[in-house]
C-alpha positions as CSV (number, residue, x, y, z in Angstrom):
1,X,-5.4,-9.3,33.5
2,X,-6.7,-8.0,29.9
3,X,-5.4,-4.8,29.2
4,X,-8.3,-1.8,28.6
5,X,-9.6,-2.0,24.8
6,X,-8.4,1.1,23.1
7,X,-10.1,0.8,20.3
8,X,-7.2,-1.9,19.1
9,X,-8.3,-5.3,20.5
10,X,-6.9,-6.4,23.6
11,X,-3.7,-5.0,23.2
12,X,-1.9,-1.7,24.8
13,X,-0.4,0.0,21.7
14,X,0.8,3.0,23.4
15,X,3.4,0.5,25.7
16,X,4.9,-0.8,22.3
17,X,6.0,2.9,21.7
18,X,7.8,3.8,24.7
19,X,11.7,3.5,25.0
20,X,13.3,0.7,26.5
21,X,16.1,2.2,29.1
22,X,19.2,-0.2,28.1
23,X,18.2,-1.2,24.9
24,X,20.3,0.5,22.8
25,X,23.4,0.6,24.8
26,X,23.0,-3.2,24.4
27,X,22.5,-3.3,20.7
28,X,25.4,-1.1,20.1
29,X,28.1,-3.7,21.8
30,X,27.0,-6.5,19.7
31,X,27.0,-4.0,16.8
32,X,30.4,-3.5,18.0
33,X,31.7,-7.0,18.0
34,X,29.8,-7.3,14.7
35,X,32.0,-5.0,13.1
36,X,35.1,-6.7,14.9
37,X,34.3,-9.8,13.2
38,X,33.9,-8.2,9.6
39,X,38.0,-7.7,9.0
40,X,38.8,-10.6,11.3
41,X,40.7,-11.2,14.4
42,X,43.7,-12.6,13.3
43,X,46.1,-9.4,13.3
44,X,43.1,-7.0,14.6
45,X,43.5,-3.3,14.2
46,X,43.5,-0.7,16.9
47,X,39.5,-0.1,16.2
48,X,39.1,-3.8,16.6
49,X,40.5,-3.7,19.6
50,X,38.1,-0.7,21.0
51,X,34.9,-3.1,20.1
52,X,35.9,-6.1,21.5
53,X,36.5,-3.9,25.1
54,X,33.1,-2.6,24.0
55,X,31.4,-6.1,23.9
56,X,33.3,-7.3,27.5
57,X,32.2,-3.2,29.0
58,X,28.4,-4.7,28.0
59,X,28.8,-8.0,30.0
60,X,30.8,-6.2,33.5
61,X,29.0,-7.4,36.0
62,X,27.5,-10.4,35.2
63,X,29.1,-14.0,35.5
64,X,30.4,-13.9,32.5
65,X,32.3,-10.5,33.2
66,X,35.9,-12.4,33.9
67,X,35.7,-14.7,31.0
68,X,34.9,-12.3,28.2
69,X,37.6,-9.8,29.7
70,X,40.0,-12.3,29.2
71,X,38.3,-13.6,25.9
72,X,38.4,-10.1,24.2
73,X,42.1,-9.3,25.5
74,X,43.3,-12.1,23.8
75,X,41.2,-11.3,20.5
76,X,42.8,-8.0,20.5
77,X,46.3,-9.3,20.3
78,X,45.5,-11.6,17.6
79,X,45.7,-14.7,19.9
80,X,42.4,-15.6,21.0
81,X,42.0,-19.2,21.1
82,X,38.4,-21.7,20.5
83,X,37.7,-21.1,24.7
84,X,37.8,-17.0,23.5
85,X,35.8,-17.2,20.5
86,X,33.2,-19.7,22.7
87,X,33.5,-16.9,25.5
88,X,32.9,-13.9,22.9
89,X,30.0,-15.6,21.4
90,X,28.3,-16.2,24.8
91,X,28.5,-12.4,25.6
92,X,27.0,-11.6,22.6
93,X,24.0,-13.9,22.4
94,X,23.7,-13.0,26.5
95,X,23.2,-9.1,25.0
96,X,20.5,-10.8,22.4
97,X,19.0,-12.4,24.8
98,X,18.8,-9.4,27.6
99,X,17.0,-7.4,24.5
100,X,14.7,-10.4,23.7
101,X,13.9,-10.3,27.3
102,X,13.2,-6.5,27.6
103,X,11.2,-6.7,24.3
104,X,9.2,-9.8,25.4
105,X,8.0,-8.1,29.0
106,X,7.3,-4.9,27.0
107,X,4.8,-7.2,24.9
108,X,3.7,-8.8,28.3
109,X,2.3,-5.8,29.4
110,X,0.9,-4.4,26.5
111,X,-0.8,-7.8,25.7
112,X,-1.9,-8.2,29.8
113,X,-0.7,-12.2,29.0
114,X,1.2,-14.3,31.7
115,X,4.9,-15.8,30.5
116,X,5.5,-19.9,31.3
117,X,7.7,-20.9,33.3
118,X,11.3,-21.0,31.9
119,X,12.2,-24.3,30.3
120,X,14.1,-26.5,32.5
121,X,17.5,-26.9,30.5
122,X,18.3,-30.2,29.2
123,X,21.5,-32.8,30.2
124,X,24.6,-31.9,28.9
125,X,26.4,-34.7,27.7
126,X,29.7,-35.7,25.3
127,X,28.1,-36.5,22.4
128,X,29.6,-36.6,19.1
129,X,32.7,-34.5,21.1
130,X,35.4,-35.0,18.2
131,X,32.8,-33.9,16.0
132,X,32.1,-30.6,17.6
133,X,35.6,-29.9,18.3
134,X,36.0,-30.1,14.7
135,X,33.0,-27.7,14.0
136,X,34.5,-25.3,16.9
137,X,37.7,-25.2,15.4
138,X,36.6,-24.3,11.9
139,X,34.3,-21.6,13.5
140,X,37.2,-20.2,14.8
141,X,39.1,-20.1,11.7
142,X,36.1,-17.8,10.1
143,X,36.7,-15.4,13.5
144,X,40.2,-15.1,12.5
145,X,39.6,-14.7,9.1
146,X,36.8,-12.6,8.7
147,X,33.9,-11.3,6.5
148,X,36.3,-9.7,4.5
149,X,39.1,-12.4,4.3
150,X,36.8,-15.7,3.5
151,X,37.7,-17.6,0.3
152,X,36.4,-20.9,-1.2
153,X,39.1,-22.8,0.6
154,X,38.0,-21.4,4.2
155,X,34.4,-22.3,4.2
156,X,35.0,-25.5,1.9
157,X,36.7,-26.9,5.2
158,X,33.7,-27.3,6.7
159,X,32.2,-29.8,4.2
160,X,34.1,-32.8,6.1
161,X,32.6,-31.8,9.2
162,X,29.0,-31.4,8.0
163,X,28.6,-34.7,6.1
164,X,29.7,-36.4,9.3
165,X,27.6,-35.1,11.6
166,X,24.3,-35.4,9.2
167,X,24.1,-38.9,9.5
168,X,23.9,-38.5,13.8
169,X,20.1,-37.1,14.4
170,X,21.4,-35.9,17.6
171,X,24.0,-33.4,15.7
172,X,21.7,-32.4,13.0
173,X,20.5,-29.5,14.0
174,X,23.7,-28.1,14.4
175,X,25.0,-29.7,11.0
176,X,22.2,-28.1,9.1
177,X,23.0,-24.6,10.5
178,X,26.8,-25.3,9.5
179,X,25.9,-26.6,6.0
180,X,23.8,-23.5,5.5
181,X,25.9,-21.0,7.0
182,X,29.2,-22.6,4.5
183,X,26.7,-22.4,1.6
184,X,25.8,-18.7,2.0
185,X,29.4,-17.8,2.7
186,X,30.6,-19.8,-0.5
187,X,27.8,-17.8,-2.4
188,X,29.4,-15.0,-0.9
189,X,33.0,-15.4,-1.8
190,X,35.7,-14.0,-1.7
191,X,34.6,-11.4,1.1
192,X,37.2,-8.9,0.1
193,X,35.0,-8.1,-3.5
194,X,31.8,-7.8,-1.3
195,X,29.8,-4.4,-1.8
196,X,27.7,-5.2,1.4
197,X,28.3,-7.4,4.3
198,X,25.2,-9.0,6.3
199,X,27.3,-8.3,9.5
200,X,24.2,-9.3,12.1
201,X,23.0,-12.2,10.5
202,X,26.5,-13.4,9.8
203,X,27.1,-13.0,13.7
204,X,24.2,-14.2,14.7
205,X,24.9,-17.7,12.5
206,X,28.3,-18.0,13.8
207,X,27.2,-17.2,17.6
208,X,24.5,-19.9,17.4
209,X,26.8,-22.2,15.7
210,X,29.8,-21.4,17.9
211,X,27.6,-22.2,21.4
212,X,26.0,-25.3,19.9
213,X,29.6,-26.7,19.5
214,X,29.8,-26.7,23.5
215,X,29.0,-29.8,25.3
216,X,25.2,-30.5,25.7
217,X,24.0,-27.2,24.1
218,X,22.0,-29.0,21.1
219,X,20.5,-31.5,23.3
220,X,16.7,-31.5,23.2
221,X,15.1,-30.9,26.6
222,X,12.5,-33.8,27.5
223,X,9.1,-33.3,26.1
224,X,5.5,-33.7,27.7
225,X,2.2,-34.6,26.2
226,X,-0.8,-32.6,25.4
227,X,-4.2,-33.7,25.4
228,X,-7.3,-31.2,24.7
229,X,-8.4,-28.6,22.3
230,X,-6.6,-27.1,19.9
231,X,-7.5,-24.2,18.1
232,X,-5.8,-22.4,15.0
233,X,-5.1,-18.8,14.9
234,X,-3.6,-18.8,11.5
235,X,-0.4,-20.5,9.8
236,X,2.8,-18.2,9.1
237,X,4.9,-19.6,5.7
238,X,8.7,-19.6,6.0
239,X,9.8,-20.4,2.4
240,X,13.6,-20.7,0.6
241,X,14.4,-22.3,-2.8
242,X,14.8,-25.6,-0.9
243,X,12.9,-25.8,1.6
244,X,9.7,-24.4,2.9
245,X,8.1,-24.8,6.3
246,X,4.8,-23.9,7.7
247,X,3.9,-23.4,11.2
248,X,0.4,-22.9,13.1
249,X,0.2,-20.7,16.0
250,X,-2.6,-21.7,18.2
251,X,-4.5,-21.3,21.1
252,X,-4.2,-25.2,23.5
253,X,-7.0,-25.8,25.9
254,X,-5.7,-28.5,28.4
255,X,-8.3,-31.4,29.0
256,X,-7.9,-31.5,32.4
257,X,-9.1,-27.7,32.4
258,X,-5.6,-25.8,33.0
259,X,-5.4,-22.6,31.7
260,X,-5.2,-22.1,28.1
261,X,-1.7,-21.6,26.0
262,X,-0.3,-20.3,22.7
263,X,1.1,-23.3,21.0
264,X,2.8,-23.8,17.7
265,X,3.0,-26.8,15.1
266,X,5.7,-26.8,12.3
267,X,5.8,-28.6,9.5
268,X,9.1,-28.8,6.9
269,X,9.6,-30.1,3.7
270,X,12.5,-30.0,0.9
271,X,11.5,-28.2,-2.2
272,X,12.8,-27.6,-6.2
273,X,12.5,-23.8,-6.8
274,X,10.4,-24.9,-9.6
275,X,7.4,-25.1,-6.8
276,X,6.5,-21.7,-5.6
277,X,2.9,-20.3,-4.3
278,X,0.0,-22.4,-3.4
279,X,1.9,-25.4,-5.1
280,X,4.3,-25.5,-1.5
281,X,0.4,-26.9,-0.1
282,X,1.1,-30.4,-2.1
283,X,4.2,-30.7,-0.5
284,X,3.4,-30.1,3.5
285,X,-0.4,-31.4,3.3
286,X,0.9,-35.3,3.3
287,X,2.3,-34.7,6.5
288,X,0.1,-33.0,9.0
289,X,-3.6,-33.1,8.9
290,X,-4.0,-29.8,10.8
291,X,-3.6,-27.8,7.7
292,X,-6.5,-29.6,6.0
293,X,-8.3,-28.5,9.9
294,X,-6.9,-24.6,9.1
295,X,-8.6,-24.6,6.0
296,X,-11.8,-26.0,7.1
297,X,-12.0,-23.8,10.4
298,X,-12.0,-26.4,12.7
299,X,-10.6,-26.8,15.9
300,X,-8.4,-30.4,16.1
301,X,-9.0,-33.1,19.5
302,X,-4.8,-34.3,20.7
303,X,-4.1,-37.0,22.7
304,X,-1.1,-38.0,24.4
305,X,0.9,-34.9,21.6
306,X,4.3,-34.6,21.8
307,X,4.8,-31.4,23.0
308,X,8.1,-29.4,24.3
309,X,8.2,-26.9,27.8
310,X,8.7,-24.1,25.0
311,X,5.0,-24.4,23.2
312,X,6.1,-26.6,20.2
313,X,3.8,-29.6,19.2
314,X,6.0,-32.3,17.8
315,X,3.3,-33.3,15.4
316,X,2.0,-36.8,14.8
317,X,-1.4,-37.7,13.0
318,X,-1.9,-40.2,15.2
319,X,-2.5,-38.0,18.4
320,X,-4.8,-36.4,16.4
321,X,-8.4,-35.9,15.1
322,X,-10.6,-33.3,13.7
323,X,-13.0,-31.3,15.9
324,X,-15.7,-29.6,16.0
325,X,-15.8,-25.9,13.7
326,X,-14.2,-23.2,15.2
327,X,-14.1,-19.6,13.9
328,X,-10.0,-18.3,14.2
329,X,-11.5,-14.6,14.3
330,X,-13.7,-16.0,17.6
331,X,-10.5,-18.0,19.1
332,X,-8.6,-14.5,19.0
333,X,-11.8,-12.5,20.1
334,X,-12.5,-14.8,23.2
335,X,-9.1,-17.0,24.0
336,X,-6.3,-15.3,22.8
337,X,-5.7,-12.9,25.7
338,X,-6.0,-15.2,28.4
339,X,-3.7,-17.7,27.1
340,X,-0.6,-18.2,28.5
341,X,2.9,-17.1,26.3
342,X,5.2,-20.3,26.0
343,X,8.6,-20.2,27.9
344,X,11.3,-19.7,25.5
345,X,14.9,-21.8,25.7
346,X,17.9,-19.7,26.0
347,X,19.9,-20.0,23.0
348,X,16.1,-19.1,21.6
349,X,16.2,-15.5,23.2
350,X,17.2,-13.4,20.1
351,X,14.8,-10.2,18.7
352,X,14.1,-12.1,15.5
353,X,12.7,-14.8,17.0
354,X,9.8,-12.6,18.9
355,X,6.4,-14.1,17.0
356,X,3.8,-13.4,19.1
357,X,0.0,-13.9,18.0
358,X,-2.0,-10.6,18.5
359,X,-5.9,-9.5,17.9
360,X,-6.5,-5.9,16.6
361,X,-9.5,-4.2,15.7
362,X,-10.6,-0.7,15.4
363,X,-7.8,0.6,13.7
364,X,-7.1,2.7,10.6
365,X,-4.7,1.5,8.0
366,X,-2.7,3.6,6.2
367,X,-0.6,3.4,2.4
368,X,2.6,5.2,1.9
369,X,3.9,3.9,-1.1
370,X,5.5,0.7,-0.1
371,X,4.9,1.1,3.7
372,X,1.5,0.2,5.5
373,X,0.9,1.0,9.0
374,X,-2.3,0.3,11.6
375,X,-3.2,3.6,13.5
376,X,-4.2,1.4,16.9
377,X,-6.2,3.9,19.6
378,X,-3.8,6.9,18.4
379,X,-0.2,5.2,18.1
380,X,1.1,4.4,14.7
381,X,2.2,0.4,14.7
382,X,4.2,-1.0,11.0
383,X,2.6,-3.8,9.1
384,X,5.2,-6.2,7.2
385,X,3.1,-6.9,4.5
386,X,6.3,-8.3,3.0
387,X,5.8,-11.2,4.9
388,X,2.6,-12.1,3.5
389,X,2.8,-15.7,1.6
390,X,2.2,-15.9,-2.4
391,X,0.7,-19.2,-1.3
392,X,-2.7,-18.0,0.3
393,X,-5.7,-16.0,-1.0
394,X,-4.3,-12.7,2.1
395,X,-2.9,-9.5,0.0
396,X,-1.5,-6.6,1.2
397,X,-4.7,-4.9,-0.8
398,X,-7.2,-7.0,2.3
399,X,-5.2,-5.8,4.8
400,X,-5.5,-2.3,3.9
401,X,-9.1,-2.9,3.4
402,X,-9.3,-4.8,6.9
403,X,-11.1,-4.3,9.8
404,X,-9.8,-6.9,11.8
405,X,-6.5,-8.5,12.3
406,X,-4.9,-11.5,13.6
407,X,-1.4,-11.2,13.2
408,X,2.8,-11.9,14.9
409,X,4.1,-9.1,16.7
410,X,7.7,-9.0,15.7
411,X,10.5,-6.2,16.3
412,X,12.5,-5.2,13.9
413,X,14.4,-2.1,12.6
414,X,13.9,-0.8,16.4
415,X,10.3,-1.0,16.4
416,X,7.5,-3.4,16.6
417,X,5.6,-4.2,13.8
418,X,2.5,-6.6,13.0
419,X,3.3,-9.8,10.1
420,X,-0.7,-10.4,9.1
421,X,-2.1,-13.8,9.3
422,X,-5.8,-13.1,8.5
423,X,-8.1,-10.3,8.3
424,X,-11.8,-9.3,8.8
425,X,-12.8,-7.7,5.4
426,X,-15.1,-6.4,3.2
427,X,-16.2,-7.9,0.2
428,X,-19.4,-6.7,-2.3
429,X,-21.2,-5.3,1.2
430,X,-20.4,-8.9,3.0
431,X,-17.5,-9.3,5.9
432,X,-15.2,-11.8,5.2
433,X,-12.0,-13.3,6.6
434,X,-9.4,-14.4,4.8
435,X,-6.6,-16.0,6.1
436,X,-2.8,-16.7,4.8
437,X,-3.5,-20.2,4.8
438,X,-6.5,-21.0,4.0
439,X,-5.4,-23.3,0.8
440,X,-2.9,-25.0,3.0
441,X,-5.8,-28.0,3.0
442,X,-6.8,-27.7,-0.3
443,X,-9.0,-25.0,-2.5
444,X,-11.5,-24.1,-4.7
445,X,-10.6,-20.6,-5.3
446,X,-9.6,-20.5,-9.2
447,X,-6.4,-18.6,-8.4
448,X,-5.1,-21.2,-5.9
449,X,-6.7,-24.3,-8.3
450,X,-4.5,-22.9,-11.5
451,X,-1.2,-22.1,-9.1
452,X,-1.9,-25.9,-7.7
453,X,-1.9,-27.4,-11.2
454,X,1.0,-25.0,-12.2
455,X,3.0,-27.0,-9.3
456,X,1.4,-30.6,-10.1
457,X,2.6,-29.6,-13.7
458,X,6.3,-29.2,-12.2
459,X,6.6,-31.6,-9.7
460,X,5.4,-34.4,-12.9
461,X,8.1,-33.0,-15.2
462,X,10.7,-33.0,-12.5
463,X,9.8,-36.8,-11.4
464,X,10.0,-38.0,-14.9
465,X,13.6,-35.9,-15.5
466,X,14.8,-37.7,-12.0
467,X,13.5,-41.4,-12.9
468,X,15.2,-41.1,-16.6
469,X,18.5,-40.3,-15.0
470,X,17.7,-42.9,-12.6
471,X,17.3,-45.7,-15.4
472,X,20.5,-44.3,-16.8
């Protein structure tokens, strides 16, 4: 069912406003373990004590009620043990999760879009079991230590662990969240000078890292194939001074004439910090033609694509060809809101994960300062301009000039907001679009051709420095 338009696409602004009954009663327990965590649970404090009962009080009830009783008992008296910690972070991913799920059918209604089905959980299995003991164990030692009480010779113990799983592609995942959890925390150290502690995201790294120790938890569920139409929405950039990754949120139309569903496609690469803006192009455009099809507005032909029960295209080049033109502004207008919503695994269900593609139009945008917002039918919804990448031709100045919007629904702060992706404009008495990535396939817009030579520039200097010290 599509939703009424109120003036704001197909999309029921008014539901994103309304409380969520449970949602900050659930927010406050993990808040509450947070703070547990920050001066450490080796000889915990009386007001330690009250937040762990806090988090197991959040989790009465449910199957996990015994466990976590026990889990935070032991915590309090300074004796909790790896099964503990395990059971703790379980508890408070399960309260994540219960809040991803509220926020998620929230967006369901507002958006009138079905769910998937859940993905089917993959085979646990003992793989690399020493290993993850090992990674458990010094998890645990940063519970019992705490924010506050990290030095360079806690989080240095991980090191041994990390370079042993890196060479297994089945532990990888989990040794890349390790190696950059250790790395932010020895940026960090020691804990006891900090000014500011990231309390959530610290807990949130540890949780995830703590459940992907268990048994079977990092194994990769078994993938299908997609064959159809694919057609981009726009491409959201996730950059850090080593690495950058761009993914494309699209709309799949099945061959065999299914219903239609939001996909994504992701592609990663390592980067010097040298390489910023449209320069991070040259790095990701060797490996995935659909960028070069984002920039052209063209819709791509799959056949036989990897593709996972939670929406993700595991891209090759091979299953794919370009199509025929297709307008992303049209996609959103005509496909969007009858596509499906992908499934989404359970150690996914987290707030900060919520991306969901959304069409607006009709609204007003507003400028406070630093702060824009959309006024959709009435109701006042944030735009993270923030968010928007130095490496496309979208500024915050289109947006506020727009018209039109495709954008990610996230939540954040205790509210939804809206991360652009491309905008209907108007430019010398024409409408335009202009989208985020629109020089991910290559440009001829003399800002992104001078910011491309800037990086070609850098990456030249930074070959010739590595092959001298190579000849040395």
């Amino acid at each position: 069912m599509v939703p009424a338009d109120q003036g704001g696409g197909v999309m029921r602004a008014d539901l994103l406003a309304e409380t969520i009954a449970g949602l900050d009663e659930a927010l406050a327990a993990v808040d509450a373990f947070d703070r547990a965590l920050i001066g450490g649970l080796l000889r915990p404090q009386p007001a330690q004590a009250a937040e762990l009962a806090e988090l197991a009080d959040a989790v009465a009830g449910t199957p996990l009620a015994a466990a976590v009783a026990e889990a935070a008992e032991k915590a309090a008296a300074g004796a909790a043990g790896e099964d503990h910690f395990a059971a703790l972070a379980a508890a408070r991913t399960a309260l994540l999760g219960s809040v991803h799920d509220a926020l998620m059918a929230r967006v369901a209604e507002a958006t009138g879009r079905a769910s998937g089905d859940d993905p089917v959980p993959a085979t646990g299995g003992e793989h690399g079991a020493n290993l993850l003991a090992a990674a458990r164990s010094w998890l645990s030692d940063l519970a019992r230590s705490g924010w506050r009480g990290i030095d360079h010779d806690v989080v240095s113990a991980s090191a041994q662990v990390v370079s042993a799983m890196l060479p297994d592609p089945a532990l990888r995942r989990l040794a890349s969240l390790l190696d950059g959890f250790a790395a932010e925390l020895a940026a960090s150290c020691p804990g006891a000078a900090l000014t500011r502690i990231p309390a959530r995201r610290w807990a949130d790294l540890w949780s995830r890292a703590m459940l992907l120790t268990l048994p079977g938890a990092a194994d990769v569920p078994e993938t299908g194939t997609a064959t159809g139409r694919l057609l981009p929405l726009g491409v959201d950039v996730h950059e850090h001074a080593t690495a950058v990754q761009a993914q494309v949120h699209a709309v799949f139309e099945p061959a065999d004439g299914a219903e239609p569903r939001l996909v994504r496609a992701s592609v990663s690469a390592p980067k010097p910090d040298t390489i910023v803006g449209a320069g991070l192009w040259q790095l990701l455009r060797p490996h995935m033609s659909l960028l070069a099809a984002v920039s052209e507005g063209r819709s791509m032909e799959l056949h036989g694509m990897p593709i996972t029960a939670e929406g993700d295209l595991i891209w090759s080049d091979e299953h794919a060809r370009p199509g025929e033109p297709a307008d992303a502004f049209a996609t959103a207008r005509v496909a969007l809101a009858a596509a499906t919503a992908p499934a989404t695994a359970p150690l996914d269900r987290h707030p900060a994960r919520i991306a969901v593609p959304v069409f607006l139009e009709g609204y007003t945008a507003e400028v406070d300062g630093a702060a824009m917002t959309f006024t959709v039918a009435g109701h006042r919804l944030a735009v993270d301009a923030d968010r928007i990448p130095a490496a496309g031709p979208l500024t915050p100045e289109a947006v506020a000039a727009s018209s039109a919007c495709i954008g990610l629904l996230r939540w954040d702060s205790g509210a939804f907001g809206v991360q652009p992706l491309a905008v209907e404009t108007t430019k010398r008495k024409k409408a335009v679009a202009v989208h985020a990535g629109a020089w991910a396939g290559g440009t001829t817009d003399k800002a992104g051709v001078k910011a491309e030579k800037a990086a070609t520039d850098a990456a030249a200097v930074l070959r010739e420095r590595a092959g001298r010290l190579l000849r040395k």
